[in-house]
LOMAR-250819 format. One record per residue (C-alpha): x negated, y negated, z negated; residue in three letters. Coordinates in steps of 0.001 Angstrom, whole numbers, plus 500000, padded with zeros to 6 digits. Example, Ala and Ser with C-alpha at 12.3 -4.5 7.8 and 13.67 -1.06 7.14 Angstrom:
residues 2
487700504500492200ALA 486330501060492860SER 
end
This chain:
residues 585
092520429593238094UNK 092468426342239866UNK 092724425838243877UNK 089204424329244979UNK 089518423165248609UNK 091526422918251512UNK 090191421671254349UNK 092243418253255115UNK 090116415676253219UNK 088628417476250490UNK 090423419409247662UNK 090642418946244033UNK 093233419633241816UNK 095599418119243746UNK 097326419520247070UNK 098240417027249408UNK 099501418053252753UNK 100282415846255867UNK 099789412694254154UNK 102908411781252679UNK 105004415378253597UNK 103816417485250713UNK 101894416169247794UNK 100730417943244892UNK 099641415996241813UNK 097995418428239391UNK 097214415484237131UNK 100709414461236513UNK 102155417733237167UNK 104371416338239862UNK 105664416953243760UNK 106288414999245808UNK 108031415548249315UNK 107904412624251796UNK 105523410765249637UNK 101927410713248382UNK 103118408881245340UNK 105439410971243475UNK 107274409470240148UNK 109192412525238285UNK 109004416604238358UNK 110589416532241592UNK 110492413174244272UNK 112177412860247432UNK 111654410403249618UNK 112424409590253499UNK 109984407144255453UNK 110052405653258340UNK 113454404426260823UNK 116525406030259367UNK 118169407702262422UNK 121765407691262359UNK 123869410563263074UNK 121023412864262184UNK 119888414934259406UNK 116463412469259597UNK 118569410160258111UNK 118338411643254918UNK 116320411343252377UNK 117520414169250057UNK 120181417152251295UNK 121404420605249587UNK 123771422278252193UNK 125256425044250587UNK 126175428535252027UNK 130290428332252707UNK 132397428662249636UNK 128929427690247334UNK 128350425360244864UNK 125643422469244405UNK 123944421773240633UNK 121769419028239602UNK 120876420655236117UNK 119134418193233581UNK 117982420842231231UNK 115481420254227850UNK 114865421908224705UNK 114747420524221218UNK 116890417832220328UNK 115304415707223190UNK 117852413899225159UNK 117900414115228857UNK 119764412278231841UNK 120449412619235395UNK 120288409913237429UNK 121030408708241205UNK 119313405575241825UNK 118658403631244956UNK 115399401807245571UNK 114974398968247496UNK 111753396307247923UNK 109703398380244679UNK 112725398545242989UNK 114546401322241862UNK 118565400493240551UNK 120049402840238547UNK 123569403875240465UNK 124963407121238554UNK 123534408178235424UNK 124683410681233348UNK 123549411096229229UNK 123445414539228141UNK 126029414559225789UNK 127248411182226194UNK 128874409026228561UNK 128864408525232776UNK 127598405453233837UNK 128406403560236975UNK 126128400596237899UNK 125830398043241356UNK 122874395744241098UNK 121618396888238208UNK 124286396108236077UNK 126726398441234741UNK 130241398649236080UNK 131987401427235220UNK 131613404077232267UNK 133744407267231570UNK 132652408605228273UNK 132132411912226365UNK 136340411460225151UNK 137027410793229271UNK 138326407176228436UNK 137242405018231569UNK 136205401388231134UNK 136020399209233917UNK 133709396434232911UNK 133875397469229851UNK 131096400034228219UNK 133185401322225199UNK 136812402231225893UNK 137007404391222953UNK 137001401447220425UNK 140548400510222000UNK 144078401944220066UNK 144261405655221072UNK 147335405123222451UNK 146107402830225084UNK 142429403201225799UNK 142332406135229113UNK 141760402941231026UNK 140890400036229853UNK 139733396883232238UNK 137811394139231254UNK 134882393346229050UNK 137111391694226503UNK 135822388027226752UNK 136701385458229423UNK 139240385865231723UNK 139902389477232773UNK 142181391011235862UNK 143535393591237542UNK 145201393209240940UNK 147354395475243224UNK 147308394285246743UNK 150107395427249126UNK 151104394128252555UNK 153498391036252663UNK 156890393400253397UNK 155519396235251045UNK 155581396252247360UNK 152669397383243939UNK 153987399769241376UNK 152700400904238093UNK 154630404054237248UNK 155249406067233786UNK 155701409477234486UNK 156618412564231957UNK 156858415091234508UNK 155420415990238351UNK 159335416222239770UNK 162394413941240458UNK 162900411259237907UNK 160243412154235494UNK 158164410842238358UNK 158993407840237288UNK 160951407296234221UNK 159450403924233723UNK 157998401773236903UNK 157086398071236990UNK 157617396946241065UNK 156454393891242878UNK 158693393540246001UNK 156651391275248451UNK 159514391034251040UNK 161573388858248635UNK 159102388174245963UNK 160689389750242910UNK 159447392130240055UNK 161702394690239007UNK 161388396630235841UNK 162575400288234955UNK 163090402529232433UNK 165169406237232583UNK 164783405380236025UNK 167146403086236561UNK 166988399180237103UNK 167066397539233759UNK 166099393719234617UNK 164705391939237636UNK 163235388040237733UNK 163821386820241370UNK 161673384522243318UNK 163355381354241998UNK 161980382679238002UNK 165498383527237343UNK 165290386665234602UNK 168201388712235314UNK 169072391749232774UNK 171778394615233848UNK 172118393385237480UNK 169898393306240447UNK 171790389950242072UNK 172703386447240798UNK 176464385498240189UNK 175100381834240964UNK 175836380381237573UNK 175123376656237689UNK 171283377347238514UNK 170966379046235134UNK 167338380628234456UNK 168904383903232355UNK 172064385807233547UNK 173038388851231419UNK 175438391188233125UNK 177143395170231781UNK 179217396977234040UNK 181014399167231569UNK 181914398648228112UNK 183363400753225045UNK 185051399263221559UNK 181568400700220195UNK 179367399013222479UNK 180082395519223297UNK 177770393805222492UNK 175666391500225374UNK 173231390062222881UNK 171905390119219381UNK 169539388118217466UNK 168038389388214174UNK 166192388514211737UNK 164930391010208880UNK 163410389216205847UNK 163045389323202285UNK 163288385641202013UNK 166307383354202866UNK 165734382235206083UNK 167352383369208968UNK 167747383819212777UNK 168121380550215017UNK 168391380061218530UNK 167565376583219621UNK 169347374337222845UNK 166840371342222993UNK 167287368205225498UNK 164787365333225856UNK 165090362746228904UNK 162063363200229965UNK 160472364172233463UNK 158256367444232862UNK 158553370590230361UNK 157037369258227263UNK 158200365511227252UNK 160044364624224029UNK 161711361488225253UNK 164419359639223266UNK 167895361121224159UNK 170477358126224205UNK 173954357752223398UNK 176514359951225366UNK 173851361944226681UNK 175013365843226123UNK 172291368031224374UNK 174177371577225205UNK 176867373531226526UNK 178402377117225866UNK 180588377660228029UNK 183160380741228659UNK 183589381336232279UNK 185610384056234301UNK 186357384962237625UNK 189981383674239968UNK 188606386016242113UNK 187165383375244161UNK 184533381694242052UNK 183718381300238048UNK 186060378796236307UNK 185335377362232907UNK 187967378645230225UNK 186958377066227438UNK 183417375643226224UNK 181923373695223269UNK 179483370782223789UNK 177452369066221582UNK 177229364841222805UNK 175090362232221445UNK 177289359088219858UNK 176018356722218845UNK 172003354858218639UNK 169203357536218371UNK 165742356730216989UNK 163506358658215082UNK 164733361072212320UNK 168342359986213804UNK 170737361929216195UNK 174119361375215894UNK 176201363996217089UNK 179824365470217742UNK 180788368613218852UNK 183535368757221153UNK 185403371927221395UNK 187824372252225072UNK 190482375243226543UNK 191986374804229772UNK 195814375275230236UNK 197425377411232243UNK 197828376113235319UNK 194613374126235244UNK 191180374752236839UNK 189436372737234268UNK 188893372772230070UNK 190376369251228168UNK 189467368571224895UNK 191270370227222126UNK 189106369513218807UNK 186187367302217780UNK 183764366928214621UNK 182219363579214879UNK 178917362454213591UNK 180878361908210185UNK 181912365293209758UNK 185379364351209914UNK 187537366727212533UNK 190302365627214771UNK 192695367752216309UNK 194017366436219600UNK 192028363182219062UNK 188968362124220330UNK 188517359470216826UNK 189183360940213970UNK 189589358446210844UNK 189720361008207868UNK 188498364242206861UNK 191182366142209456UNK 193359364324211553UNK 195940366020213664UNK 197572364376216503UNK 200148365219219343UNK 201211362831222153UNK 204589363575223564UNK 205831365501220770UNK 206103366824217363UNK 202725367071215309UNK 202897370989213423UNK 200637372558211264UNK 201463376125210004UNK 200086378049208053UNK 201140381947208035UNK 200922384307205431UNK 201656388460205202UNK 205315388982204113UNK 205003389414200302UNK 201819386914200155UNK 201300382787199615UNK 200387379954201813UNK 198549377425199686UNK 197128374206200182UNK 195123373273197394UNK 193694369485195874UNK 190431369609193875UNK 188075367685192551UNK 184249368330191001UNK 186278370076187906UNK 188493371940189565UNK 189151373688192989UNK 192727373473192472UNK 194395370564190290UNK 197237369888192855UNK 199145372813194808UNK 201362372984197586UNK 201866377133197380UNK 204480378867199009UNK 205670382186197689UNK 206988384567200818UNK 207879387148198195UNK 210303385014196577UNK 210984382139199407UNK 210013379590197305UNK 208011376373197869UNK 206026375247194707UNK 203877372144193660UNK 201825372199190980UNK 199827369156189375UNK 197040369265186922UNK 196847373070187431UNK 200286373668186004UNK 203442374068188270UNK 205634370683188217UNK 208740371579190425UNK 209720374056193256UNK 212838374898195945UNK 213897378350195472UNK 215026380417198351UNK 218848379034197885UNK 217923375042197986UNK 217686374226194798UNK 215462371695193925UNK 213604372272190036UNK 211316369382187880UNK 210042370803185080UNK 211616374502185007UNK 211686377330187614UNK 215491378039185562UNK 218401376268187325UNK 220090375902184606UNK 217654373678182403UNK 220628372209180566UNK 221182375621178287UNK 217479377336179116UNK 215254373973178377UNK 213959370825179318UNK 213897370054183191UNK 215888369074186479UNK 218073370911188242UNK 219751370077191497UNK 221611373121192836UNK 224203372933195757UNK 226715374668193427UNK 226495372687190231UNK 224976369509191182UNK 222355367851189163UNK 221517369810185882UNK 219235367738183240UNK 218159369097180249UNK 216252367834177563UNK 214789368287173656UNK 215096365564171558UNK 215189362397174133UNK 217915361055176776UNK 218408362787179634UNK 218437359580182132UNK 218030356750182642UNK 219449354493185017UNK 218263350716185665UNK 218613348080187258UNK 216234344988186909UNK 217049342109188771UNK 220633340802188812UNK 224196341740187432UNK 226224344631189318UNK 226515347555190017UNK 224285350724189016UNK 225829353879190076UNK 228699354485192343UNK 231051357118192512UNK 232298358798196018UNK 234832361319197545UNK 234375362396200700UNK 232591358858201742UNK 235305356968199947UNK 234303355140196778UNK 236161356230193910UNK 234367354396190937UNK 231269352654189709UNK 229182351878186503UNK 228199348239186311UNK 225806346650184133UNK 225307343122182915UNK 222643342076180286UNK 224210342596177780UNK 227058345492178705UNK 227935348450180901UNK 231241348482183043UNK 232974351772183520UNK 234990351203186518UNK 238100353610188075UNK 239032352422191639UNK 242307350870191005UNK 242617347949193598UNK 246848347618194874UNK 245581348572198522UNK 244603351890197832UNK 247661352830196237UNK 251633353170197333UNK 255348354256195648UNK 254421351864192532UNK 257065351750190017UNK 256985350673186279UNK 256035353398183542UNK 259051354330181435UNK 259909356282178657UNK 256258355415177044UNK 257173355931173380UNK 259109359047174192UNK 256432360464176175UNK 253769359364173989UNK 255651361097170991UNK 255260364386172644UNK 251432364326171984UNK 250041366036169192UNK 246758364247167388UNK 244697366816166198UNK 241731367059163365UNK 239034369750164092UNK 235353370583164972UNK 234123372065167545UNK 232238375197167066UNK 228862374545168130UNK 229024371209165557UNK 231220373084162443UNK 229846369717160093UNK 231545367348162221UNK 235089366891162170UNK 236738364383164282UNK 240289363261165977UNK 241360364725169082UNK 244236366391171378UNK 244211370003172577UNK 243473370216176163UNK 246440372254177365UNK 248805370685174800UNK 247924366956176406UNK 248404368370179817UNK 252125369061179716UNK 252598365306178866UNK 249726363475180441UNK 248708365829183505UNK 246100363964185280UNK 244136363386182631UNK 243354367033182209UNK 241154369061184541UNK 241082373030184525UNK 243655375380183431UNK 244609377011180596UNK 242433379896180156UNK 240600379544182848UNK 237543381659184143UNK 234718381032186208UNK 231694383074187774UNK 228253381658186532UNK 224981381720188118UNK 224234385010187215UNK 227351386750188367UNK 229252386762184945UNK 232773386155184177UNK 232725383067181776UNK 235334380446180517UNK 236122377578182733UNK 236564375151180247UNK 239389372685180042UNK 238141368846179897UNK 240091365533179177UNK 239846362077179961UNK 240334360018177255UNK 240338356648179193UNK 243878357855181017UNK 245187357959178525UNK 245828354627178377UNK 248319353555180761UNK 250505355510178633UNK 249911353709175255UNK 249851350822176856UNK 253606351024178377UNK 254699353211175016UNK 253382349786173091UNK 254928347667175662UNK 258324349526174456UNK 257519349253171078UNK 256924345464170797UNK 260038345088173211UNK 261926346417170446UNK 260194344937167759UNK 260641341637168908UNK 264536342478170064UNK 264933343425165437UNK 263046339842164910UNK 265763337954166892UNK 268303339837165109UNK 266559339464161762UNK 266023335492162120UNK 270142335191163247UNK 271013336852160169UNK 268640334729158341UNK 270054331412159661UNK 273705332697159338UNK 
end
């Protein structure tokens, strides 16, 4: 049943009290307090002068009872979706400023444009109206509507500092187990992790990692520092690279001569493109121990930088690297020289120039000659297991010292003459040749008449081979001033009877048979033409007992037949005297 009347200005369906205090609007099915013109179920409105500091300055207010709650329930049936909304309305317009979708997201808006959402999965976008689409790791905040330039700014006071903090706990450290810090008071950002200070970059850009202060390096933009160390963890810095292909890892020290970051101007000659350089502490300051440097030498132009690399230690006693070593733009090195003219030079002023080369006790030390065929066609090898130096041509050994002096061509046996072919020279027996088949030696001299070899005893010249062009001299030193007590030879024939011609072979040759004396026998008449004894034994190289051989000199023989034939014509001619008187008589 419908109300019919009231008395204020007629009554229809509607109720409409007070003008604009209480209306009614039956049509619409709407109230509306504090305005004749109602726009929803429910509309609250506050005319007039807003008083401030009252309750008239209100337009809407639920005070609950102490300890009560307030709810603005959006409630529908059906699959209809319904919202609840705080707007603001200002010159006929209303602005949406909360608004919540049943079932959906939380809207935040300023003139009339949204600003922030939190939505059904409570991700919060700021500017941005779908977090969730963001990497679930990452998307509980996200800022920015993802085009144009987007920020986020903490402001501090100018002796405070901003933090962003990563917590894993509400107590101690987990507070902040991670923490990026901008410290206004000296303008530096300082990053954390386990809660401890892992790298800082000051307010000059320098990026230092494991210390919170510069050492003052040479105005160097990275300083790496570690205050303890283990065998198992040394390491300052590592660059890797993991890849299925052949490339690999490169770290790159560029200079130009140019004026800003960017400029590729031409570098010239002498200009220095990079230093490493090993520095440590006199307790004082940082002195340079040793450091390689790459220098420009010689004209650069496109597609051409010539280059050395110059490699310095400083002495003890010094303050300050010198050059040690150099590869020039060649590729030739030079030790102790700045110019290098082959492959490797080595040079030392003021003293002997040593290379050595030092192998484990029963190992080699090699240096090898090759060519495109082979890595090792000459040798110099030597053999600490049996103290011998080798060299070796064509890939075969040619001759070799052995660990007692002896000098070998051709053999590692010192004894070629009864083993083979090859050259012996041994500080017990002298020079040994042996051969198959060919002469032994041979001696020569080209130009001129004289002599060839010559024949010494303890620095005093004791004979000599000669040679002409057409004959060989054998000669015995035999001048008058090298000799005293000379008397004539007598008793020639008698003596000369006493030796005893022989015929024989020797045993090694039984098909030859020739003329000869008997060692021992020709040694009781004609001594010094006899070395040895009778009998005699020697120790060989091997540490046998062998014979010691009895020789004999032919040639002095001769000063005997000579004086026996002197006799013998003596007397010959003494019978012809004789014979011609008794002739004539």
């Amino acid at each position: 049943m419908a109300l019919t009347q009231i008395t204020t200005g007629g009554v229809d369906e509607n109720i409409n009290i007070d003008s604009n205090t209480l209306k009614v609007d039956g049509t619409n099915n709407r109230v509306g307090i504090g305005t004749s013109s109602p726009v929803a179920g429910l509309t609250v409105a506050k005319q007039g002068t807003v008083l401030s500091g009252t309750s008239n300055s209100f337009g809407f207010s639920i005070n609950p009872q102490s300890n009560g709650y307030v709810y603005l329930d959006a409630v529908t049936g059906g699959s209809n979706n319904t919202s609840l909304s705080l707007r603001t309305y200002n010159n006929g317009t209303y602005t949406q400023a909360i608004q919540s979708i049943s079932g959906n997201d939380t809207t935040f808006e300023t003139a009339g444009t949204e600003r922030m959402r939190i939505d059904s999965s409570g991700n919060v976008g700021i500017n941005n109206s779908s977090p969730s689409s963001y990497n679930s790791d990452g998307r509980n905040l996200v800022v920015g509507s993802g085009s144009g330039s987007q920020g986020l700014t903490i402001a501090s006071g100018t002796s405070g500092y901003g933090n962003i903090y990563f917590a894993d706990g509400t107590s101690g450290d987990a507070l902040y187990s991670g923490m990026l810090s901008y410290y206004h008071a000296d303008n530096h950002m300082q990053f954390r992790t386990a809660s401890t200070e892992r790298m800082r970059i000051d307010s000059s850009g320098k990026l230092l990692v494991g210390t919170s202060t510069s050492n003052g390096s040479a105005g160097s933009k990275l300083e790496v520092a570690k205050q303890t160390m283990t065998t198992s963890d040394m390491g300052l810095a590592s660059f890797q690279l993991v890849s299925s292909s052949s490339r690999w890892p490169q770290v790159f020290i560029e200079k130009s001569r140019g004026s800003a970051v960017g400029d590729k101007n031409l570098v010239s000659n002498g200009d220095s493109l990079g230093e490493l350089a090993f520095r440590g502490s006199d307790g004082t300051n940082y002195l340079t121990g040793a450091s390689i440097i790459a220098t420009v030498n010689g004209t650069t132009g496109t597609n051409d930088l010539p280059t050395d690399l110059r490699f310095s230690t400083t002495a003890d006693g010094a303050s300050s690297p010198t050059e040690r070593m150099r590869i020039d733009s060649s590729g030739n090195v030079g030790i102790g020289t700045d110019n290098p003219g082959q492959q490797l030079t080595i040079k030392k002023t003021g003293g002997q120039t040593q290379v050595s080369l030092i192998s484990d006790t029963n190992e080699s030390g090699a240096i090898y000659f090759g060519d495109t065929a082979s890595t090792n066609r000459g040798v110099v090898l030597y053999d600490h297991g049996q103290d011998s130096l080798q060299f070796s041509t064509a890939g075969s050994e040619r001759a070799r010292i052995t660990s007692d002096g002896n000098f070998l061509v051709g053999t590692t046996a010192t004894n070629p003459h009864t083993d083979g072919s090859g050259i012996s020279i041994t500080t017990g027996s002298g020079l040994l040749i042996g051969v198959s088949n060919t002469h032994a030696m041979i001696a020569a001299r080209y130009t001129g008449d004289g002599e060839l070899i010559r024949m010494q005893r303890a620095n005093n010249d004791v004979g000599s081979i000669d040679v002409t062009s057409s004959g060989t001299t054998y000669n015995t030193t035999s001048d008058y001033r090298l000799k005293e007590n000379v008397v004539d030879t007598i008793d020639g024939i008698t003596r000369l009877k006493q030796l005893a011609p022989k015929r024989f072979n020797f045993t090694v040759d039984a098909d030859v048979t020739v003329d000869g004396f008997i060692a021992h026998e020709a040694q009781a008449v004609v001594p010094e033409a006899v070395t040895g004894t009778h009998n005699g034994m020697k120790t060989d190289e091997d540490g046998n007992e062998v014979p010691d051989y009895q020789g004999l000199d032919y040639g002095k023989l001769t000063p005997l037949l000579t004086a026996a034939l002197q006799e013998a014509i003596a007397k010959i001619e003494t019978l012809e005297t004789k014979v011609a008187a008794l002739e004539a008589g």
